[in-house]
Structure formats: structure tokens, C-alpha cells
C-alpha positions as CSV (number, residue, x, y, z in Angstrom):
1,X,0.0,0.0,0.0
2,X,1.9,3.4,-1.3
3,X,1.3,6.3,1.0
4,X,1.7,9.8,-0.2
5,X,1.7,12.6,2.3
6,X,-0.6,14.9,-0.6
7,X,-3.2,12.4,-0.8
8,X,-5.6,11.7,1.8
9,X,-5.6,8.4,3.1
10,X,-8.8,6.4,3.6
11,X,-9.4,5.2,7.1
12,X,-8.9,2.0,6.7
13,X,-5.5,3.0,5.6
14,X,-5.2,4.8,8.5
15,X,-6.2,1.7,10.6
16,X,-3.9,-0.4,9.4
17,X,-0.7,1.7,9.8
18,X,-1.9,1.9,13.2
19,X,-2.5,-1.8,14.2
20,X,1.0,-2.6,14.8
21,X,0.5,0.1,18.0
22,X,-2.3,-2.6,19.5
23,X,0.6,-5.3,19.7
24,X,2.8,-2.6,21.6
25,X,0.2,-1.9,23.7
26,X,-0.9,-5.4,25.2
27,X,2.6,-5.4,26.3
28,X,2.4,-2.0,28.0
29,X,-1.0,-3.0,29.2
30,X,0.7,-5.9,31.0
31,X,3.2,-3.6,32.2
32,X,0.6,-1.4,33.9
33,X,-1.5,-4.2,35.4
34,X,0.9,-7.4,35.8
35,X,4.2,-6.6,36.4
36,X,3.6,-5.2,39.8
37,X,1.8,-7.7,40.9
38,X,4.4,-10.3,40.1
39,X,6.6,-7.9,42.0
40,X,4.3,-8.7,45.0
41,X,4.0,-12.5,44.7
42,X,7.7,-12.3,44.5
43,X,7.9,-10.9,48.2
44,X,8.5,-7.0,47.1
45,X,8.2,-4.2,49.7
46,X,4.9,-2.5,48.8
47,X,7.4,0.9,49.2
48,X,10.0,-0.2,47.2
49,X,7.7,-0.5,43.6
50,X,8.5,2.9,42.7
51,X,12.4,2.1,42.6
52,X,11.4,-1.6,41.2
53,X,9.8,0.1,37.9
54,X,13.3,2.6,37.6
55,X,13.3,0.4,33.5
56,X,10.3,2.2,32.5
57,X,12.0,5.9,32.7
58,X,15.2,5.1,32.4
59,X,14.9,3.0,29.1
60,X,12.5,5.8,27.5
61,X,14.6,8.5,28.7
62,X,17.7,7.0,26.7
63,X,16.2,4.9,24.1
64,X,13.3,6.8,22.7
65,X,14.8,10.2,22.0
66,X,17.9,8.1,20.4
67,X,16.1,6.2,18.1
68,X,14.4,9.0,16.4
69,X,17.5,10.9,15.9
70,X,18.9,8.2,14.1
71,X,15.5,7.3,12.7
72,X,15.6,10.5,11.2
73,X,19.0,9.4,9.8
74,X,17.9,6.1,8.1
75,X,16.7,4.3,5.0
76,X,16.4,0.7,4.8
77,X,15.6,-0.3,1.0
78,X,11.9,-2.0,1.6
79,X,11.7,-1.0,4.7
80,X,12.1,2.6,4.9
81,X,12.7,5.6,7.6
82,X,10.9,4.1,10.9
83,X,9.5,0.4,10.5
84,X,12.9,-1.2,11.0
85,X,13.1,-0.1,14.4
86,X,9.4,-1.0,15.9
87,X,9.8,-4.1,14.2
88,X,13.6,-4.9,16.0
89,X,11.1,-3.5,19.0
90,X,8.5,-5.8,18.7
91,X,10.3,-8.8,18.2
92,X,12.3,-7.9,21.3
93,X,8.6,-7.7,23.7
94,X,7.2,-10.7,21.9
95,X,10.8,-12.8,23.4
96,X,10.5,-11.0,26.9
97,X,6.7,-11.7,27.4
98,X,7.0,-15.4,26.6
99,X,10.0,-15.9,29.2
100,X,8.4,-13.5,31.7
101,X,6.0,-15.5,34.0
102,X,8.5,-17.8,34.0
103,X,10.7,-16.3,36.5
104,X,11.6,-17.1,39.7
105,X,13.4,-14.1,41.5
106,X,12.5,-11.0,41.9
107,X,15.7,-9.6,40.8
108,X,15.3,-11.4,37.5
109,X,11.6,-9.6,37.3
110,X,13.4,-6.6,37.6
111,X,16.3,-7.3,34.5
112,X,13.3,-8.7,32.8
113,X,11.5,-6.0,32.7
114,X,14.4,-3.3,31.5
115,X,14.8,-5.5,28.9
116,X,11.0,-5.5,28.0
117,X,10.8,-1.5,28.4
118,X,14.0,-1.3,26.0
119,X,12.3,-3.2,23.3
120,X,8.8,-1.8,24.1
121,X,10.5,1.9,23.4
122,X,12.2,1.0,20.2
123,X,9.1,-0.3,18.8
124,X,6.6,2.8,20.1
125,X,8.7,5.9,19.7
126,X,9.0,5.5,15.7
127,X,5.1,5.1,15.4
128,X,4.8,8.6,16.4
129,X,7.1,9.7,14.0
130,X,5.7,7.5,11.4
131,X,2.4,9.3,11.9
132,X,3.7,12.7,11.1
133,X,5.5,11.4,8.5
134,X,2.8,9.8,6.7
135,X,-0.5,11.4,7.1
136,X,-1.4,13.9,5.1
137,X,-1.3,17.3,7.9
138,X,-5.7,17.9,7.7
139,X,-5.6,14.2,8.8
140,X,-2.9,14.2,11.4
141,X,-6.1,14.2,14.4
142,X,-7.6,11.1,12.8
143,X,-3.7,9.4,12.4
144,X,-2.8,10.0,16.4
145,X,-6.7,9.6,17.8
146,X,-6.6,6.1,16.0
147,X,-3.1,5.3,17.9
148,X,-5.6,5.8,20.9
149,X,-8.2,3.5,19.6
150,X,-5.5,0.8,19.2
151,X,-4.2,1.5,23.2
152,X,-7.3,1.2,23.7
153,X,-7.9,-2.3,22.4
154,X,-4.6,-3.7,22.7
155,X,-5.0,-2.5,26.7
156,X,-8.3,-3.6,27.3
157,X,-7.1,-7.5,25.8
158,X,-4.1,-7.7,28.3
159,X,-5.9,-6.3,31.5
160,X,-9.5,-8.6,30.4
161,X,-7.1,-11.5,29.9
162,X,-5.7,-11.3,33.4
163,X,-9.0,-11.9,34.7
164,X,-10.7,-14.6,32.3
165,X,-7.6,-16.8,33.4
166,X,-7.8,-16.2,36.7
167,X,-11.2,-17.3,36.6
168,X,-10.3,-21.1,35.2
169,X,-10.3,-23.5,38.3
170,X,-7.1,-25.9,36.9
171,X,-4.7,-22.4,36.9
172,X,-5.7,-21.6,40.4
173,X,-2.0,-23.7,41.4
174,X,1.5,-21.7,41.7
175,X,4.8,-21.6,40.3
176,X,7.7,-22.7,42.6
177,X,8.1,-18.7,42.5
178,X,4.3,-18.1,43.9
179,X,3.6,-16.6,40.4
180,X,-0.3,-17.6,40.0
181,X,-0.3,-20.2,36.5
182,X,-3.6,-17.8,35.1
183,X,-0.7,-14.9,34.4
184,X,1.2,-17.2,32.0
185,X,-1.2,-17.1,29.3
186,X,-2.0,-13.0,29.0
187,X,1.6,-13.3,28.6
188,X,1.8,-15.7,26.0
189,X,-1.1,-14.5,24.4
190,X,1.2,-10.8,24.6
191,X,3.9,-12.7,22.8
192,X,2.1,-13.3,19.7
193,X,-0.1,-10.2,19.3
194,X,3.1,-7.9,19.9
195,X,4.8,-9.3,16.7
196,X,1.8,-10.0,14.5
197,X,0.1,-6.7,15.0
198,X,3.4,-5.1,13.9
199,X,3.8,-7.5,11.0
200,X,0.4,-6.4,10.0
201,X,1.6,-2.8,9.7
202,X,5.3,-3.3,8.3
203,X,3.4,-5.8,5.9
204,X,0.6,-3.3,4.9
205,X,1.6,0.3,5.1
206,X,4.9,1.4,2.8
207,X,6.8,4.5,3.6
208,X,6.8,7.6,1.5
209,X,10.5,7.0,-0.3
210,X,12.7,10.2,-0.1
211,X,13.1,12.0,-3.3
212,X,16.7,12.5,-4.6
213,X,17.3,15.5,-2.9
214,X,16.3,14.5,0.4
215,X,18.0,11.1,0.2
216,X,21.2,12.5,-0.5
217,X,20.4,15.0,2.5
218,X,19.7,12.0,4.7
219,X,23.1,10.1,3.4
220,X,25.2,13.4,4.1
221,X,24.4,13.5,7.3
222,X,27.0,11.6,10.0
223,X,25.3,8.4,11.4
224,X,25.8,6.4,14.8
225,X,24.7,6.9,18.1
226,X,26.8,9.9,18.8
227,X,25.8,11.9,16.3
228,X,22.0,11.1,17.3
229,X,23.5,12.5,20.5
230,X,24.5,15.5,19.4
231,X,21.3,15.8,17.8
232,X,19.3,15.5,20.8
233,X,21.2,18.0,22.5
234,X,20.5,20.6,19.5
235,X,16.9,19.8,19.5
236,X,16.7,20.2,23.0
237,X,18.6,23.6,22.8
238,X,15.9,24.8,19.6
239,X,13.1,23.0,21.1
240,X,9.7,25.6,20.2
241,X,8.1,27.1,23.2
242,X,5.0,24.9,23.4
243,X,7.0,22.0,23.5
244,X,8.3,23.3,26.8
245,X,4.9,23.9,27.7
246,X,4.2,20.7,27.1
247,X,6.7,19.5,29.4
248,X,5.4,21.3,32.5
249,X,2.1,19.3,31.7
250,X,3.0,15.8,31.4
251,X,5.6,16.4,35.0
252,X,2.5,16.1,36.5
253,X,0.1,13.9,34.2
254,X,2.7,10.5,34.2
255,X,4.0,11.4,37.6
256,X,0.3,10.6,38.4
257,X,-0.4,7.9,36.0
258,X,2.9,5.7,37.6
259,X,1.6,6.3,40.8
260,X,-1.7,4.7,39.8
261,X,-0.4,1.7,37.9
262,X,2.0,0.9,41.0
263,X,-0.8,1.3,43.8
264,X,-4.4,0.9,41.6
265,X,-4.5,-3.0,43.3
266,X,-3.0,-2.1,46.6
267,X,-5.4,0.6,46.6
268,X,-8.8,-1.6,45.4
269,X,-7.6,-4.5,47.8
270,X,-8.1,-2.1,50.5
271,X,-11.4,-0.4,50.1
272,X,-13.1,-3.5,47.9
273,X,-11.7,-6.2,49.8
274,X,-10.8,-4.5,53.3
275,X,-7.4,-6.1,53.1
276,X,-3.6,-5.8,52.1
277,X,-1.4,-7.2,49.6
278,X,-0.1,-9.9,52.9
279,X,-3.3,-11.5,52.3
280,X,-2.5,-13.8,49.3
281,X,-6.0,-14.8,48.8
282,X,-7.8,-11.3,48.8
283,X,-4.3,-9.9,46.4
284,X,-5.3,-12.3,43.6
285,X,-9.0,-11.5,43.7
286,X,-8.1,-8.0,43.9
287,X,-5.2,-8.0,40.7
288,X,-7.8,-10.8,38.4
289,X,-10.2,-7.4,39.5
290,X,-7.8,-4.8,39.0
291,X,-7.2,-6.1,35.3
292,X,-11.4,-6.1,34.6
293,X,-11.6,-2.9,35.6
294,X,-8.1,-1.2,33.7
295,X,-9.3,-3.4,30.8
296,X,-13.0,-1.3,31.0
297,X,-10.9,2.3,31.0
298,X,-9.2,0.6,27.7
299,X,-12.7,-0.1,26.3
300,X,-14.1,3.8,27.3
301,X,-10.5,4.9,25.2
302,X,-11.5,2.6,22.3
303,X,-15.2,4.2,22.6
304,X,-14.1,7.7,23.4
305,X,-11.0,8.0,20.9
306,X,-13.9,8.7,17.9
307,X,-15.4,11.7,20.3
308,X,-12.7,13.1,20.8
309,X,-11.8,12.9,16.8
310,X,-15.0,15.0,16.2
311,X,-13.8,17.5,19.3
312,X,-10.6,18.2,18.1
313,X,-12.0,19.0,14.5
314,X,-14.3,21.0,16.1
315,X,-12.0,22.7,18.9
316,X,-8.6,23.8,19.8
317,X,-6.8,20.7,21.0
318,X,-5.6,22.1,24.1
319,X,-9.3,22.5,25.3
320,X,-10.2,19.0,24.5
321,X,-7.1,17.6,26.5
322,X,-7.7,20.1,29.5
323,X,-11.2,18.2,30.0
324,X,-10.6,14.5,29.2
325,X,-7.9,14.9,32.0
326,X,-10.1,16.8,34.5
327,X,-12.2,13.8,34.2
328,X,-9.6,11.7,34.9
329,X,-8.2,13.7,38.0
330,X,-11.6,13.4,39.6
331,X,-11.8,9.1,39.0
332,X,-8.9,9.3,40.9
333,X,-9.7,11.2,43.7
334,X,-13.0,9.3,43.9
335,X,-11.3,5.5,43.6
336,X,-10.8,5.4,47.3
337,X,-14.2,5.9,48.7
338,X,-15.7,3.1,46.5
339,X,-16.4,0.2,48.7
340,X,-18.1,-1.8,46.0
341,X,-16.2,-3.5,43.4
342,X,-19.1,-2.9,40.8
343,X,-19.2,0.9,41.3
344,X,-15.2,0.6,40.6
345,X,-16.6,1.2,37.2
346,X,-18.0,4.1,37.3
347,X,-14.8,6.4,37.8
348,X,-12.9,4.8,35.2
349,X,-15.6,6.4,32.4
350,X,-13.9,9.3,32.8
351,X,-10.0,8.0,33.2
352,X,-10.7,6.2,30.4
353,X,-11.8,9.5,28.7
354,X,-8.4,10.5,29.8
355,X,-6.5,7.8,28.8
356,X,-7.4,8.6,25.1
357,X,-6.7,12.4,25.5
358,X,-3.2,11.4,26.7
359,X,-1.9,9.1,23.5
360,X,-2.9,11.3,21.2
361,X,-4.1,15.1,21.8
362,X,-0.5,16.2,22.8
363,X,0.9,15.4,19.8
364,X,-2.0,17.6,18.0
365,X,-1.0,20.2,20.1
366,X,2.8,20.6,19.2
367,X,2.9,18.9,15.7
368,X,2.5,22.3,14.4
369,X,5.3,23.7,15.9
370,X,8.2,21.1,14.6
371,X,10.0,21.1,11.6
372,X,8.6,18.5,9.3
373,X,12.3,17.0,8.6
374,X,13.0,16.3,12.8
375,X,10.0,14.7,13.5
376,X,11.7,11.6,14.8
377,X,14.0,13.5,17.3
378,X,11.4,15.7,18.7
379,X,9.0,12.9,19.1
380,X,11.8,10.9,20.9
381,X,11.9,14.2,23.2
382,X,8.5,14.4,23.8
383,X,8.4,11.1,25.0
384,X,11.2,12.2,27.3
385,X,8.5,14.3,28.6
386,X,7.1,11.8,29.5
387,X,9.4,9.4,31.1
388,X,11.4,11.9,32.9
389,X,8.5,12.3,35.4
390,X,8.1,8.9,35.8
391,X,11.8,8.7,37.1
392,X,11.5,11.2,39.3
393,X,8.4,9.5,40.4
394,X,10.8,6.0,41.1
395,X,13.2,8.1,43.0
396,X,11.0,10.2,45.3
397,X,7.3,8.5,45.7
398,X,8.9,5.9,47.8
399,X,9.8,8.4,50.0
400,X,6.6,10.5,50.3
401,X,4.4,7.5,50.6
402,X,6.1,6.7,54.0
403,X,6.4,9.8,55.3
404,X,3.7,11.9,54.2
405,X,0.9,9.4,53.1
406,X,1.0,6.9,55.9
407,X,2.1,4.0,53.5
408,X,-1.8,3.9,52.7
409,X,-2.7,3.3,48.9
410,X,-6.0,5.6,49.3
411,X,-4.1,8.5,49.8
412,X,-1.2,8.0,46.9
413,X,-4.3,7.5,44.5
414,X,-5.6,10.9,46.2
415,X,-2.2,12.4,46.0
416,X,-2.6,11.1,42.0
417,X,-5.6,13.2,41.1
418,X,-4.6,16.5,42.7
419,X,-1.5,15.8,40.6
420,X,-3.9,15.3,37.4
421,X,-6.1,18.1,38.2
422,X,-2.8,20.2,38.5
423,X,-2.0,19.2,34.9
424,X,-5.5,19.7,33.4
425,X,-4.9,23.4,34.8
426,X,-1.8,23.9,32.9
427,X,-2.7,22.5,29.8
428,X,-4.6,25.6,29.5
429,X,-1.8,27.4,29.3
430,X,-0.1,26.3,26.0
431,X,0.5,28.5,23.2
432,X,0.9,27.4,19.9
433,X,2.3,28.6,17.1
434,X,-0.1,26.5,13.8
435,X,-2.7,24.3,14.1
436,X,-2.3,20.7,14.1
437,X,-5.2,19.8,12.0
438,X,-8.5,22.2,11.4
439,X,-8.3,23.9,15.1
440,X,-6.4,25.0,17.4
């Protein structure tokens, strides 16, 4: 299928340079929902999680950025500019999800799990770039909306599957490790959708080939990781003003968001189940639970993605984010005082709302603003937007759950939707230079 960025694609087109993303997704679904949990069964500190999911920021702060730099620097003949690198990616999750359940120390988890976030970066950060690169600019809302349809999906599968396993008697038994058998196969079933979905795309979808000119503009320039380096560095140093803007939002939006991934289960074990993670029993209920009700947010993202489509077409996108995350804010702060595991539902209508806004309004709102021929490197540094909270997150949550929030899960998810709300207010603030697609 030949894409040209002056010809509007059809949405099915659109679709199925997408898919790939619902592959990458199930594996950062798991992420979200099952890795702590195995952190858990493996005897972790509830305190020390934080410092226990140091690969997430880490790997995204390095690896993103630097593969589109050198993204920007690369043409594979039938491949093209970004496809070899989220299909290295995906073949790198699909190896570490199989092996995963299977291990049987926590410090394993731990090296496991950098080399998971590694691969899970190299495949995601190019699909942003591949976005910008391909769709034509009065479709660019549609291109990165539809990257939140496919979180959506790909999400909702890993967090549902977590709790139609646990709900078959014969996987009930435990590893030697005390890993639960019912978490092997969301994993498994992660190992084949992360390669096959991506296949799909690379498969499906070609890349606009440079013309002569720019060819010989991407062969004169030097190649390597230290030049992609370098690059970073000057990006960083011309980096537009909304991008900066940008920045201030998402310190608080993922600082949030990894404080709910680490403590959603502690936090529902307590107020559904009026126990603690020591309780084996009430843990598992409370995680198969956990996954039914991350895998419903996924489902609202699916839903709401389209709505917020029509929004963004119809206002600016900074608008549109500043709600869908107020609505998230306030299913946080309302998470704690549900007692009911049925009305857990309710408040994740509007993260889910949220959840869409987040993978794919941002980008409307700064597309505008950077140059067409670095959209790999500043799509790497936007996701360094995003990880760098999360490290500071791993450094210093630890810390302030002990001493200021009592070690008590209700209040970090409280602490998480001030935090959102805090971002919702800033997003207000942003100033951009063109519009990403019909508004803004």
C-alpha cells in the first residue's frame, strides 16, 4: 500500500498503519497491570515498587529520544525511515513476554522488565514519528486519535485476559516462585499479538520514499549513536516554546499515571476487599479485578478516541485535553471511597476519557510547531517528557508514601488526582504557534 503525504488516506488505511501500535500496547498494558503484581507475589516491599519500575523511565529517557535521531538518519531499502526499528522492537517484547511468568526471583523480574521496556520503546517511539511522517497534515487528528483506539484495544485484551484466566479452576496452582499459573497465558497471548500486529503494519503500510534531494540530505548526514547524541542535544537547545509547555504538563500527568499503575491494586484490595497485599487470597482476587476494571478504561479509550476525533475537528486541542484529564483527575480522587467492586466502574468512564486524550491530543497540540524533517527527534523528546516524570516518580514516591501518606494506597491515589487536576490546569496554558489539524 503506497502512502503519499498529498493524498488523503482512507481510514482503513489509516487503521492499518496503526495496528502494529495494539501489539505494543498489550505489552504495555501488562506492564501497567501485571508486572507489579508479580513484583508482589515475588515478596517486594509494597514501598520499594516505585524504585522496582526505575526500566520504564530510564529506558524511554535513553532509548526513545535516540532512536528517532537516528531514525531520522535512516533508509532501509523496503523497509524505509521508521519500520525497522518498531519491528527490531517488537520482536524484542514478543521474546521477553513469553520468558516472563516464568521467573523465579525478583531480581530477574526486575532485569526482565528493563529489557521489555527497551524493546517496548524502540518499537513505540517510531510510530509517532511514522504518523507525522505519513498522514497527510488535515488528517494528522484522525492518524494519532486512531493510535488511541488501538491502546485502547490492545490494553483492554491484556488487563481482560488477566482476569478470564484467573477465573479457570485448573490455573488456580502456583509456580515454585508463587507466580499464579492464570498470568502465564496473558503473557503468552502478549507474545504473539506484539509481533503479529506489527507485521500487519510493516506488511501493509509502505513509507513515502525520499526524493533525490532528500535522500542525499539523509546520506550526508553523519550516522551512529553519537551523532544522534549531538542531535538530541541541539533539538533540546531549539526545542519551540509549546513543547516546553508541554513539558510542565506531562511532570505532573505520568507522575500521576505511575503512581496509579504501582498502587491501583493495593489501593482496590483495600477499600473492595478491606485487606492488604499480605493477604495472598484477597491480592489475587483484587489484581484478576484490577485487570477487569483497567481493561474497562481501555474499552471507554477505544469508545471515546472517535469523540474526541470530532472534538478536536471542532476545537482547539488544548481544550479538549484540559477536560478528558479533569475527568480523569476526579476518577482518581473518587477511587478510594468506593467500597463496592461494581461501582469501581464508574470512575474509570472518565480515566478512560483520559487515557485517550493522553496518547494522542498532545501530539495535535505541538505537531505544528516542529519542523517536518525532525519529527523523529522531537517525538523521541517528547516522550522524554514523558518518562522523565516517571523517574523522578521512582526516586522520590517511595519516600513520600512513608512519610507523608501513611504507607496507605487511598491516599497515593488521592495524591494522583490533585497531581492530574494540577496538569489539566496547565494544559490551559499552552501556546501554539499552527494548528495541528482544522483547530487549534
Amino acid at each position: 500500500m503506497k502512502i503519499s503525504p498529498q493524498v488523503a488516506m482512507t481510514l482503513r488505511q489509516i487503521m492499518l498503519m496503526n495496528f502494529g501500535f495494539f501489539g505494543i500496547q498489550y505489552s504495555f498494558g501488562l506492564q501497567q497491570t501485571a508486572i507489579n503484581p508479580i513484583f508482589s507475589f515475588l515478596h517486594a516491599d509494597p514501598s520499594q515498587l516505585p524504585i522496582l519500575n526505575m526500566a520504564g523511565p530510564i529506558t524511554g529517557l535513553l532509548v526513545q529520544p535516540m532512536i528517532g535521531a537516528m531514525s531520522d538518519r535512516t533508509w532501509v531499502p523496503r523497509l524505509g525511515r521508521r519500520r525497522p526499528y518498531f519491528l527490531i522492537g517488537a520482536i524484542g517484547c514478543s521474546l521477553c513476554l513469553f520468558i516472563y511468568p516464568h521467573v523465579t526471583a525478583l531480581w530477574v523480574a526486575v532485569l526482565l522488565l528493563w529489557l521489555l521496556d527497551i524493546s517496548n520503546n524502540t518499537a513505540m517511539e517510531p510510530f509517532r514519528a511514522f504518523i507525522a511522517d505519513t498522514v497527510p497534515e488535515h488528517q494528522q487528528s484522525t492518524g494519532f486519535l486512531m493510535q488511541s483506539v488501538f491502546t485502547g484495544l490492545g490494553i483492554t485484551l491484556a488487563n481482560v485476559s488477566l482476569y478470564i484466566f484467573q477465573q479457570i479452576g485448573w490455573l488456580q496452582q502456583t509456580s515454585e516462585a508463587g507466580i499464579p499459573y492464570w498470568v502465564f497465558g496473558s503473557f503468552y497471548i502478549g507474545a504473539v499479538c506484539s509481533i503479529g500486529s506489527v507485521l500487519v503494519t510493516v506488511l501493509s503500510t509502505s513509507e513515502r520514499e525520499p526524493s533525490p534531494e532528500e535522500m542525499a540530505a539523509i546520506k550526508a548526514q553523519p550516522s551512529g549513536p553519537a551523532h544522534a547524541v549531538k542531535d538530541i542535544i541541539v533539538a533540546v537547545r531549539e526545542m519551540p516554546t509549546a513543547l516546553w509547555q508541554l513539558a510542565l504538563v506531562y511532570l505532573f500527568q505520568w507522575y500521576a499515571l505511575f503512581i496509579y499503575w504501582q498502587y491501583i491494586s493495593h489501593s482496590i484490595v483495600q477499600s473492595v476487599w478491606d485487606s492488604t497485599v499480605e493477604n495472598t487470597e484477597a491480592y489475587s482476587q483484587a489484581v484478576a479485578w484490577t485487570g477487569l476494571v483497567n481493561g474497562f478504561y481501555n474499552v471507554v479509550t477505544f469508545i471515546s478516541a472517535f469523540g474526541l476525533m470530532w472534538m478536536a475537528r471542532k476545537y482547539a486541542a488544548k481544550y479538549v485535553h484540559a477536560f478528558a484529564v479533569t475527568l480523569a483527575a476526579l476518577a482518581l480522587l473518587s477511587i478510594p471511597h468506593i467500597g463496592n467492586k461494581y461501582l469501581m466502574f464508574v470512575p474509570m468512564i472518565g480515566f478512560g476519557v483520559g487515557w485517550a486524550s493522553m496518547m494522542g491530543v498532545p501530539f495535535m497540540i505541538v505537531v505544528g510547531s516542529i519542523p517536518k524533517e525532525r519529527y523523529g527527534v522531537y517525538m523521541g523528546i517528547v516522550n522524554m517528557m514523558i518518562v522523565v516524570p516517571m523517574l523522578i516518580e521512582t526516586v522520590s514516591f517511595g519516600w513520600v508514601y512513608k512519610t507523608f501518606l501513611g504507607s496507605n494506597p487511598a491516599n497515593a491515589m488521592t495524591f494522583a488526582g490533585v497531581f492530574l487536576a494540577i496538569a489539566a490546569a496547565v494544559t490551559l496554558t499552552i501556546k501554539t504557534a499552527a494548528k495541528p489539524a482544522t483547530a487549534e
